[in-house]
mmCIF file of the N, C-alpha and C atoms, coordinates in Angstrom:
data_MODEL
# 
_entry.id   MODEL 
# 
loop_
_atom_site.group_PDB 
_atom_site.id 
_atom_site.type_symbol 
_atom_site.label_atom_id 
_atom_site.label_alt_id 
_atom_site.label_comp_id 
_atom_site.label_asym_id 
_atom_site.label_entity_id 
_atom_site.label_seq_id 
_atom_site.pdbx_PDB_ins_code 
_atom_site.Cartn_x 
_atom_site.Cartn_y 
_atom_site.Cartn_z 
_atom_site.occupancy 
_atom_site.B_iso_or_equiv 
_atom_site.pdbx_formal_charge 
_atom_site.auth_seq_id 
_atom_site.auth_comp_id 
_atom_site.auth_asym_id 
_atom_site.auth_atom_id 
_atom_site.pdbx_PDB_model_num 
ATOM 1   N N  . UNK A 1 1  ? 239.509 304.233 75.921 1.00 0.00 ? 1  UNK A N  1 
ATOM 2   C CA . UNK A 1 1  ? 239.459 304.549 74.506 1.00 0.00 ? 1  UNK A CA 1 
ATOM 3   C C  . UNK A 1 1  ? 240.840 305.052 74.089 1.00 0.00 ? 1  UNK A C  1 
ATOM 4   N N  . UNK A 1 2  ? 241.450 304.098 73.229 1.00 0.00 ? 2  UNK A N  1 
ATOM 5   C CA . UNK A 1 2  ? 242.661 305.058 72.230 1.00 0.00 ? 2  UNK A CA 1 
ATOM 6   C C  . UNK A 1 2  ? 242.562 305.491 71.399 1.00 0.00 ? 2  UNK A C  1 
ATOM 7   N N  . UNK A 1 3  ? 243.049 306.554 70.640 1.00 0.00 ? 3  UNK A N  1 
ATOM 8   C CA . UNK A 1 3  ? 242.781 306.858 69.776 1.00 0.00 ? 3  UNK A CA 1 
ATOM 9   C C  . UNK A 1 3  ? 241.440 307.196 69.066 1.00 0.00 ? 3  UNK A C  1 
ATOM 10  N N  . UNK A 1 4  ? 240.580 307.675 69.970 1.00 0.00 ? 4  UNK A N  1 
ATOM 11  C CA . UNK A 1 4  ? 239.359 308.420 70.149 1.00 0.00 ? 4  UNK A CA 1 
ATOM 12  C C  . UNK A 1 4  ? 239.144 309.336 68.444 1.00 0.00 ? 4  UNK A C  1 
ATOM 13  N N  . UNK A 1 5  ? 238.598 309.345 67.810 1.00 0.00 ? 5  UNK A N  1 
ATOM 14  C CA . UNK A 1 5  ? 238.198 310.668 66.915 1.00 0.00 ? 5  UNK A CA 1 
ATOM 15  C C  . UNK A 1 5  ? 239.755 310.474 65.878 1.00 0.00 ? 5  UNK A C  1 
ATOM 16  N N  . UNK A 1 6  ? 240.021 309.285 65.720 1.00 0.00 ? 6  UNK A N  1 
ATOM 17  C CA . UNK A 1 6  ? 241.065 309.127 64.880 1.00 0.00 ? 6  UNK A CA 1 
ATOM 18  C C  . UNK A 1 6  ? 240.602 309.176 63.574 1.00 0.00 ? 6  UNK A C  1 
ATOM 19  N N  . UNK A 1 7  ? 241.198 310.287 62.309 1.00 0.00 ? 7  UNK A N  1 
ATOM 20  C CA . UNK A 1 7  ? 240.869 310.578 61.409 1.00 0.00 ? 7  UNK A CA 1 
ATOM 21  C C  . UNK A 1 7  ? 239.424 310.259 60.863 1.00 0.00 ? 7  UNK A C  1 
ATOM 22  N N  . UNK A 1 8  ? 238.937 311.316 61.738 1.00 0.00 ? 8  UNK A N  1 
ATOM 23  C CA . UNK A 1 8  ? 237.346 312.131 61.940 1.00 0.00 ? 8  UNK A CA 1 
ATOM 24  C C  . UNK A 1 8  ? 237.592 313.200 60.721 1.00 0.00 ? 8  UNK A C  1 
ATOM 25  N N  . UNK A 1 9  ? 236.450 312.934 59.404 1.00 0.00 ? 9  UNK A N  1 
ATOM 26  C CA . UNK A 1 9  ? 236.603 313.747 58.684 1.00 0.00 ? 9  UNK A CA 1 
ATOM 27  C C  . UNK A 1 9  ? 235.457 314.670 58.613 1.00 0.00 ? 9  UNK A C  1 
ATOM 28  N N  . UNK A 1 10 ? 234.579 314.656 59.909 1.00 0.00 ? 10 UNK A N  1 
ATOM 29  C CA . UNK A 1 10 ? 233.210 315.413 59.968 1.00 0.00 ? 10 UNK A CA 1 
ATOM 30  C C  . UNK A 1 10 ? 231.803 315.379 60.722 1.00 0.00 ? 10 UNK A C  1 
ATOM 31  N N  . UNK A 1 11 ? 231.402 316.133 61.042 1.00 0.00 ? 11 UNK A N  1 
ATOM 32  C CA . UNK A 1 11 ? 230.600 315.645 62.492 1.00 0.00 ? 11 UNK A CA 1 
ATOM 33  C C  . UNK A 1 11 ? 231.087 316.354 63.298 1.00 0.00 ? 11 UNK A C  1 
ATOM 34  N N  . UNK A 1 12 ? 230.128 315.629 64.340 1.00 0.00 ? 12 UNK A N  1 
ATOM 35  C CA . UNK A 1 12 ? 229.882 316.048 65.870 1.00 0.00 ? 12 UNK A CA 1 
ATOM 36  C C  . UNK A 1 12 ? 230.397 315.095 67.021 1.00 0.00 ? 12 UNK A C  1 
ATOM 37  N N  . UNK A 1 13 ? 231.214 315.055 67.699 1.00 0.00 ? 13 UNK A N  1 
ATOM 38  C CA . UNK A 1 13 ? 231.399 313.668 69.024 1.00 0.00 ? 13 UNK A CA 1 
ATOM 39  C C  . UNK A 1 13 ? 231.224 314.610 70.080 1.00 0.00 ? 13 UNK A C  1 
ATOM 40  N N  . UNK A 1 14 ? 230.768 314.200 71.623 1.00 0.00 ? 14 UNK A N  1 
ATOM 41  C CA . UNK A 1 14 ? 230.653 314.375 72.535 1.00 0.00 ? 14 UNK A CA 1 
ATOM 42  C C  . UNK A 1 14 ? 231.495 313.452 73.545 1.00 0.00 ? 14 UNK A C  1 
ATOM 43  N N  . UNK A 1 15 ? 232.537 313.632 73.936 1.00 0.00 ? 15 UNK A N  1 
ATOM 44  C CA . UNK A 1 15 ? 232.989 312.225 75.065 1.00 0.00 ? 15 UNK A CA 1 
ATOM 45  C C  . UNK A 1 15 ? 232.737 313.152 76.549 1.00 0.00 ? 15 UNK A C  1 
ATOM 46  N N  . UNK A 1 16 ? 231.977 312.442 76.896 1.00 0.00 ? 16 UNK A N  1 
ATOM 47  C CA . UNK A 1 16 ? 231.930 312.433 78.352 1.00 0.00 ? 16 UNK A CA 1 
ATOM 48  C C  . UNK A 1 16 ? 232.235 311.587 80.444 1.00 0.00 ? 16 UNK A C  1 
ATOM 49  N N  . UNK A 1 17 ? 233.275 310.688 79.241 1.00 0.00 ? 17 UNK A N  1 
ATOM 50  C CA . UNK A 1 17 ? 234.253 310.224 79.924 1.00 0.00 ? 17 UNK A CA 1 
ATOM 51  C C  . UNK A 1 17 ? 235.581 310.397 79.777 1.00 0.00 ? 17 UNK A C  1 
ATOM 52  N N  . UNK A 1 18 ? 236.940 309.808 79.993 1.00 0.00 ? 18 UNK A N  1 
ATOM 53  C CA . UNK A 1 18 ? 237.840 309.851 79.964 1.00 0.00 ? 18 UNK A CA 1 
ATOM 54  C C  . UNK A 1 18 ? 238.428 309.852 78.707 1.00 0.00 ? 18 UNK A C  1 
ATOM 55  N N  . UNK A 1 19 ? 239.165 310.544 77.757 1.00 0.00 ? 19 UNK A N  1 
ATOM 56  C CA . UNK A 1 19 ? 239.610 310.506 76.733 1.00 0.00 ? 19 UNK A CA 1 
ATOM 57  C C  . UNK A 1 19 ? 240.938 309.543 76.738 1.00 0.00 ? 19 UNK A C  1 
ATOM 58  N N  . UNK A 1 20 ? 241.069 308.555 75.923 1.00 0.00 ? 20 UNK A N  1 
ATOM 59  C CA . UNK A 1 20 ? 242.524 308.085 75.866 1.00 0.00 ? 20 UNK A CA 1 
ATOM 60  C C  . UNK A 1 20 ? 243.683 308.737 75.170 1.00 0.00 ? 20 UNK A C  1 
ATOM 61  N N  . UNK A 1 21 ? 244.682 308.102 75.099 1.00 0.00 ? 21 UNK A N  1 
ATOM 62  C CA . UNK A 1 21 ? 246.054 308.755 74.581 1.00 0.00 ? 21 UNK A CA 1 
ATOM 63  C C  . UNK A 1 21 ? 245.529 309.123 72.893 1.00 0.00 ? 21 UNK A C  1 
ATOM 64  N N  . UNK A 1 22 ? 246.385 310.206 72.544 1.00 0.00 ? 22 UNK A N  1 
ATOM 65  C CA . UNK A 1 22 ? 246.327 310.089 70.964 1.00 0.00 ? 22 UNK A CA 1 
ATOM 66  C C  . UNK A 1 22 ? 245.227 310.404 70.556 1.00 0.00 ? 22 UNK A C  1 
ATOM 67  N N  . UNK A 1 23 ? 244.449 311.479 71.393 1.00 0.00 ? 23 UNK A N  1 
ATOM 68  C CA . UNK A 1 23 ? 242.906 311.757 70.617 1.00 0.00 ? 23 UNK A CA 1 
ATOM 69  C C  . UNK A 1 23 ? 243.006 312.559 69.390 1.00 0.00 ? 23 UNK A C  1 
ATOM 70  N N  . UNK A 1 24 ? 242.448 312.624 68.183 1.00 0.00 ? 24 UNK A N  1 
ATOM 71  C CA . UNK A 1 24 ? 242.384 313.045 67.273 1.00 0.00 ? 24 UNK A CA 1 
ATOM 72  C C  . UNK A 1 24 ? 243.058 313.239 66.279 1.00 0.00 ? 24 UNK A C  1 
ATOM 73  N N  . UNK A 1 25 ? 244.206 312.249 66.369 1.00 0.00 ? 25 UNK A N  1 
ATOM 74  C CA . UNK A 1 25 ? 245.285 311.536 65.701 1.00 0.00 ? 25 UNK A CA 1 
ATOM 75  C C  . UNK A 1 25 ? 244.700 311.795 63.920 1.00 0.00 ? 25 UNK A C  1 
ATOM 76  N N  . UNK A 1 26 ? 245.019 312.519 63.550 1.00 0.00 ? 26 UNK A N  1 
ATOM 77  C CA . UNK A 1 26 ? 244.466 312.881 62.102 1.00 0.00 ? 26 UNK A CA 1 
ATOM 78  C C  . UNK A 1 26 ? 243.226 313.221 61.986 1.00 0.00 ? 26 UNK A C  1 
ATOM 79  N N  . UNK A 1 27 ? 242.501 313.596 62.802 1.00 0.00 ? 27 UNK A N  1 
ATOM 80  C CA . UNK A 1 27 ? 241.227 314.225 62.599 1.00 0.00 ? 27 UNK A CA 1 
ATOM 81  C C  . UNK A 1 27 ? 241.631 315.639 61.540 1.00 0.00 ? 27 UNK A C  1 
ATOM 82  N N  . UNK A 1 28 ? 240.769 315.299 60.982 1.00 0.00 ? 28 UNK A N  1 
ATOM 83  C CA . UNK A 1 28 ? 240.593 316.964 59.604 1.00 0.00 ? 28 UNK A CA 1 
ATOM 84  C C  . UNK A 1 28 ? 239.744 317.467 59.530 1.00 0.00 ? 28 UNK A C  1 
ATOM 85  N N  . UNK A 1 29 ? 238.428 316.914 60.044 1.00 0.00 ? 29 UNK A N  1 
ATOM 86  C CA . UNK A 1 29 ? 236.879 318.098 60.137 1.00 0.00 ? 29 UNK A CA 1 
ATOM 87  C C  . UNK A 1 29 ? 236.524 317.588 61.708 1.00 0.00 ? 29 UNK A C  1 
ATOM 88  N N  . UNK A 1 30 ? 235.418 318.287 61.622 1.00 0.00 ? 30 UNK A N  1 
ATOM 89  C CA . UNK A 1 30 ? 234.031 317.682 62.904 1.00 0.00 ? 30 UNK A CA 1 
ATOM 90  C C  . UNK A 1 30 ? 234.909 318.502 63.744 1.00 0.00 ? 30 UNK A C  1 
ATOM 91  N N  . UNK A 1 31 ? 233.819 318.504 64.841 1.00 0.00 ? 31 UNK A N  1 
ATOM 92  C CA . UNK A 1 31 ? 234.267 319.433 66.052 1.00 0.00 ? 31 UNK A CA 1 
ATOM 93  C C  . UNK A 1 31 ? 233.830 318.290 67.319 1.00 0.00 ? 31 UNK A C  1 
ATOM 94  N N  . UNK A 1 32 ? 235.021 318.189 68.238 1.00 0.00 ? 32 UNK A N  1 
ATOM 95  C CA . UNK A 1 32 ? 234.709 317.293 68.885 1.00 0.00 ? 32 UNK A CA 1 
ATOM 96  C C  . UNK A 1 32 ? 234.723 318.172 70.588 1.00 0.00 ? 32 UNK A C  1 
ATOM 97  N N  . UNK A 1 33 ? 233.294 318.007 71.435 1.00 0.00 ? 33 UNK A N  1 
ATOM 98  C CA . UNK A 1 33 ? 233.293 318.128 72.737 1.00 0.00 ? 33 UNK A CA 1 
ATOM 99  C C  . UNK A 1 33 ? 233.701 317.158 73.863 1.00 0.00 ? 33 UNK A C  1 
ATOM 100 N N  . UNK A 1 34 ? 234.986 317.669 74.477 1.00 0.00 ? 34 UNK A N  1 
ATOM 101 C CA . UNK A 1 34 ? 235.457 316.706 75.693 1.00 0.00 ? 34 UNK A CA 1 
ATOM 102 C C  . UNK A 1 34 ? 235.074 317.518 77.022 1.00 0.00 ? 34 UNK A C  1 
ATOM 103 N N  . UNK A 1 35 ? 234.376 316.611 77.698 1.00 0.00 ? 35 UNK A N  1 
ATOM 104 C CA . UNK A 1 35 ? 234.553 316.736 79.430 1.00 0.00 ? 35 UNK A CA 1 
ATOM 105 C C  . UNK A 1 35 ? 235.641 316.401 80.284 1.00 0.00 ? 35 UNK A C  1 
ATOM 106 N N  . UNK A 1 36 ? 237.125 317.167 80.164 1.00 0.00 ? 36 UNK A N  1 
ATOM 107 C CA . UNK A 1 36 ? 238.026 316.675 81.037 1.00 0.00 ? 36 UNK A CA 1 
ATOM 108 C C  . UNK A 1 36 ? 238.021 317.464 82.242 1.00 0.00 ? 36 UNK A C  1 
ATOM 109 N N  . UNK A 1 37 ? 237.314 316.583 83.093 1.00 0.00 ? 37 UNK A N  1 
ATOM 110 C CA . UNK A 1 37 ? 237.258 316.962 84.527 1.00 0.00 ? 37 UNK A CA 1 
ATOM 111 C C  . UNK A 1 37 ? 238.399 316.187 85.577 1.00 0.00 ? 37 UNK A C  1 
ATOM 112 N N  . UNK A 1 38 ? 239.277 315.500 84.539 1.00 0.00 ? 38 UNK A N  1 
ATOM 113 C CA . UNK A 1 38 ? 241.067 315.406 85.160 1.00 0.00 ? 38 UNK A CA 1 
ATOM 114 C C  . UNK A 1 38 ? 241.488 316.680 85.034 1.00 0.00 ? 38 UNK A C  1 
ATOM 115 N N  . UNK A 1 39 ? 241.504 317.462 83.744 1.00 0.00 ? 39 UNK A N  1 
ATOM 116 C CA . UNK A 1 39 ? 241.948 318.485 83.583 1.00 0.00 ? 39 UNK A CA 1 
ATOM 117 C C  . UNK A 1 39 ? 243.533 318.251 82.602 1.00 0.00 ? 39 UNK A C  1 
ATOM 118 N N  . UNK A 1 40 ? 243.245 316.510 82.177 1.00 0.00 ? 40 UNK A N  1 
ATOM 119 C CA . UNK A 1 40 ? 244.667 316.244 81.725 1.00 0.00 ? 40 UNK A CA 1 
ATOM 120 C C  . UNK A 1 40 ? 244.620 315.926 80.349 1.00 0.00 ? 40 UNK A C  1 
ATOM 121 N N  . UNK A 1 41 ? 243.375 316.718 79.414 1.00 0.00 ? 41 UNK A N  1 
ATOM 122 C CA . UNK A 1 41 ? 243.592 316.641 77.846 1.00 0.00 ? 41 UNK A CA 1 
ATOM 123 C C  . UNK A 1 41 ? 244.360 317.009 77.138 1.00 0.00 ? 41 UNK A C  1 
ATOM 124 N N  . UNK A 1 42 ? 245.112 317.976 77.184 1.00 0.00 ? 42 UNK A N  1 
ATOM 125 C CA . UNK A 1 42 ? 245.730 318.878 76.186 1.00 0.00 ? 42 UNK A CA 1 
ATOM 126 C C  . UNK A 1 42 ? 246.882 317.416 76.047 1.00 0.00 ? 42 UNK A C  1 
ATOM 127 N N  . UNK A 1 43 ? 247.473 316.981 77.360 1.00 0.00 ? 43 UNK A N  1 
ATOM 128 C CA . UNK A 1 43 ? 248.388 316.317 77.030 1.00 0.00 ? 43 UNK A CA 1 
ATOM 129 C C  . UNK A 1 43 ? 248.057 314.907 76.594 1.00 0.00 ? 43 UNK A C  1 
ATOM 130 N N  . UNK A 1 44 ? 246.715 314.813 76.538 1.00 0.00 ? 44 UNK A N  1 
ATOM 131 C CA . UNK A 1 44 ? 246.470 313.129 75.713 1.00 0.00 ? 44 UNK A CA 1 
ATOM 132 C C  . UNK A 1 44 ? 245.848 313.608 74.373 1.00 0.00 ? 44 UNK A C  1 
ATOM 133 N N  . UNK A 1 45 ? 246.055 314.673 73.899 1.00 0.00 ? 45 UNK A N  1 
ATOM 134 C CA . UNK A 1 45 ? 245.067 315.183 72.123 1.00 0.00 ? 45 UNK A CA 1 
ATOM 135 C C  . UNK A 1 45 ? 246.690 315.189 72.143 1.00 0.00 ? 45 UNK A C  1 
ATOM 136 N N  . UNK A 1 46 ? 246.340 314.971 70.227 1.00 0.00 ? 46 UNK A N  1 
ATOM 137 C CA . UNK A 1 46 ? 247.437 314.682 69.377 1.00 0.00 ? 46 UNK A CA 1 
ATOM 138 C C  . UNK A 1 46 ? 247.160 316.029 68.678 1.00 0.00 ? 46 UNK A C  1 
ATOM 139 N N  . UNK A 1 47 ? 248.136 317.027 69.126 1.00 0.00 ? 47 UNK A N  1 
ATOM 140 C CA . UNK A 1 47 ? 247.847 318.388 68.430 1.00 0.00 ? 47 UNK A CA 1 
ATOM 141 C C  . UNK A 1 47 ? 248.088 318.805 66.826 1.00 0.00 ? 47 UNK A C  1 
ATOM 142 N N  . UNK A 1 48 ? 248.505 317.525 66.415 1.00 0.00 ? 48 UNK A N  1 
ATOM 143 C CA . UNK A 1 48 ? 249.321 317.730 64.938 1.00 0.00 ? 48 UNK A CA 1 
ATOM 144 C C  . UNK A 1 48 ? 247.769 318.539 63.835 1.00 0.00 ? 48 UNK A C  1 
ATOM 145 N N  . UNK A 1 49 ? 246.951 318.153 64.006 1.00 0.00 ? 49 UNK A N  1 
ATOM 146 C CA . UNK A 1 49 ? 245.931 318.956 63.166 1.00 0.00 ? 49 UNK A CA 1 
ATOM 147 C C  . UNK A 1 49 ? 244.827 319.717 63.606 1.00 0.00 ? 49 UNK A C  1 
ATOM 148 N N  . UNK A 1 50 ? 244.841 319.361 65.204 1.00 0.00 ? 50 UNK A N  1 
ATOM 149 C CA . UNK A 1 50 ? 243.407 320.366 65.757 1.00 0.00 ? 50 UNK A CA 1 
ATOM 150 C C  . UNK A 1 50 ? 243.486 321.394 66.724 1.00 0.00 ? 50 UNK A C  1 
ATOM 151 N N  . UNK A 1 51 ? 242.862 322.119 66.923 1.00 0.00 ? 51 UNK A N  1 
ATOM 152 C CA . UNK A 1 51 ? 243.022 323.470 67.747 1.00 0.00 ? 51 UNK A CA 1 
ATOM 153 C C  . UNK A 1 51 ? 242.031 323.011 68.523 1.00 0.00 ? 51 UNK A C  1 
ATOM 154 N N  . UNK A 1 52 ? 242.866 323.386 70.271 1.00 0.00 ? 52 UNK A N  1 
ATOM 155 C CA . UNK A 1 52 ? 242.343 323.516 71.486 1.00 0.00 ? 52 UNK A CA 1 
ATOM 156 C C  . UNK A 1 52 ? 241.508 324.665 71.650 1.00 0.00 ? 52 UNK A C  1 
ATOM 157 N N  . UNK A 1 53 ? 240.247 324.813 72.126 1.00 0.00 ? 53 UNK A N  1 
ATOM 158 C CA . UNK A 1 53 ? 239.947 325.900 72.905 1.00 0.00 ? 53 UNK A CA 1 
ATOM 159 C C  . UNK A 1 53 ? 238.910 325.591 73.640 1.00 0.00 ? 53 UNK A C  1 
ATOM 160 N N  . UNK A 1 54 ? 238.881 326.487 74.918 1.00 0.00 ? 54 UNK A N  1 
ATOM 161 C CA . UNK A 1 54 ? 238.705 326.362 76.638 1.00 0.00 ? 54 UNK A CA 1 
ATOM 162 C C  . UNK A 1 54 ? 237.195 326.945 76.353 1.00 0.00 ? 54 UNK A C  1 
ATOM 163 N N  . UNK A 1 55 ? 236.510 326.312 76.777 1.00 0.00 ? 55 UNK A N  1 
ATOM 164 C CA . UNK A 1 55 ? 235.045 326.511 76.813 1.00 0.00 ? 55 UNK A CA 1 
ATOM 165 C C  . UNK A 1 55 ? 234.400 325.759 78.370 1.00 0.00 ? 55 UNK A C  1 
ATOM 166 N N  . UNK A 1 56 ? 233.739 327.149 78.768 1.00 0.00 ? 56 UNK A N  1 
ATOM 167 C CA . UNK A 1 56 ? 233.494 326.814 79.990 1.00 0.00 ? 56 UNK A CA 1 
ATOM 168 C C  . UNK A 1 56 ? 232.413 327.493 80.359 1.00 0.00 ? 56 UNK A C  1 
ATOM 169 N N  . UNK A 1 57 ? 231.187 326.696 80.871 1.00 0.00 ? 57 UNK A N  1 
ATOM 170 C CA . UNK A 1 57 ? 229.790 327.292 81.128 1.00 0.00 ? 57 UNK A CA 1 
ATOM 171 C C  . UNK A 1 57 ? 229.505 326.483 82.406 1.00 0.00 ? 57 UNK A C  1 
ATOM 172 N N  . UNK A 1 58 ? 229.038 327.763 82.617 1.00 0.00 ? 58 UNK A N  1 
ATOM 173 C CA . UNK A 1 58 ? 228.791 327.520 84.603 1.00 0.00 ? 58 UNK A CA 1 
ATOM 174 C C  . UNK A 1 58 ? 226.972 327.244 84.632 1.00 0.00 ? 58 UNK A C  1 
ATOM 175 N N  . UNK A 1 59 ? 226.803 326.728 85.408 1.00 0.00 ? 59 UNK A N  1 
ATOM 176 C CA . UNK A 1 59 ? 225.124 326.477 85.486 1.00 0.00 ? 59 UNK A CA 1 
ATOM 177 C C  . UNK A 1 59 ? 224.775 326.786 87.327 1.00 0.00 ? 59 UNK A C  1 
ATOM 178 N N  . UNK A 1 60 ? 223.480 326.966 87.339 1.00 0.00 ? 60 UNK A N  1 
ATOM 179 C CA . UNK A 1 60 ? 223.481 326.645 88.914 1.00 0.00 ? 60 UNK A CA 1 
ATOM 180 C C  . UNK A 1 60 ? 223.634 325.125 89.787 1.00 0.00 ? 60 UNK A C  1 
ATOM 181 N N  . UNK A 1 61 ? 223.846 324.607 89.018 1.00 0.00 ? 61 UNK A N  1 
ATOM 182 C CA . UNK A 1 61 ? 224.486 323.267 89.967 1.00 0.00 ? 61 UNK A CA 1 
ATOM 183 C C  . UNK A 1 61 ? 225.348 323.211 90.482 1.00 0.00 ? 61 UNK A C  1 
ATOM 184 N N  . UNK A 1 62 ? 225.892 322.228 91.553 1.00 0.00 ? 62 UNK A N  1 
ATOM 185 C CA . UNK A 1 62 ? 226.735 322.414 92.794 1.00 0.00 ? 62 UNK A CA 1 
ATOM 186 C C  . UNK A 1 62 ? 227.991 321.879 91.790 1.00 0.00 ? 62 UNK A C  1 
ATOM 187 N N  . UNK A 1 63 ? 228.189 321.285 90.555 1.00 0.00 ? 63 UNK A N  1 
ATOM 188 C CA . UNK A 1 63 ? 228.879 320.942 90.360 1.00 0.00 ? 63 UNK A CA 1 
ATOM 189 C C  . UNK A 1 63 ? 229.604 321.686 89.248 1.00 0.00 ? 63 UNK A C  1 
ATOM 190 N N  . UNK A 1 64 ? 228.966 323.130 88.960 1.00 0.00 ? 64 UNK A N  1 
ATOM 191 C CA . UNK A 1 64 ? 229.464 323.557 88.315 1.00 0.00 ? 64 UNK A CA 1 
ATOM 192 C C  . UNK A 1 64 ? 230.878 324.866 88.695 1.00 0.00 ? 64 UNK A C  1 
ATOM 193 N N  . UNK A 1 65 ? 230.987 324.477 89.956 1.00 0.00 ? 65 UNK A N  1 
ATOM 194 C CA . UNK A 1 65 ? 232.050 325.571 90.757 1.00 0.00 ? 65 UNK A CA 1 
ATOM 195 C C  . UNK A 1 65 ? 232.787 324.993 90.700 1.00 0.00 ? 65 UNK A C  1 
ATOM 196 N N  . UNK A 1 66 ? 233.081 323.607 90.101 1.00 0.00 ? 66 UNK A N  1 
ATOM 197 C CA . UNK A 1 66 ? 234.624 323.087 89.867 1.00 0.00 ? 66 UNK A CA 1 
ATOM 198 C C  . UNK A 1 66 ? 235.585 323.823 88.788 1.00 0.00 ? 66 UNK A C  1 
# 
């Protein structure tokens, strides 16, 4: 996916795969949830209009100690 959530003016997205380059490339509303379990989003979101923040919930699954 390029350009994922490209001028998103509202709503909800969930990606739970790999985000491509240039995510949110003019996005102005909606709140979008990414699973980067690369750990390599910050540098594929296009920061020019949206704010990052680190949200992290642990469950009892084995996979949540990553």
């Amino acid at each position: 996916m390029i350009h994922g959530c490209e001028y998103m003016t509202g709503g909800r997205v969930v990606i739970l795969g790999p985000a491509g380059r240039n995510f949110a490339a003019g996005m102005s509303g909606g709140i979008a949830y990414v699973l980067d379990e690369q750990g390599d989003f910050p540098r594929r979101c296009n920061p020019q209009m949206v704010v990052l923040e680190n949200w992290i919930i642990r469950t009892k699954s084995n996979r949540s100690g990553k």
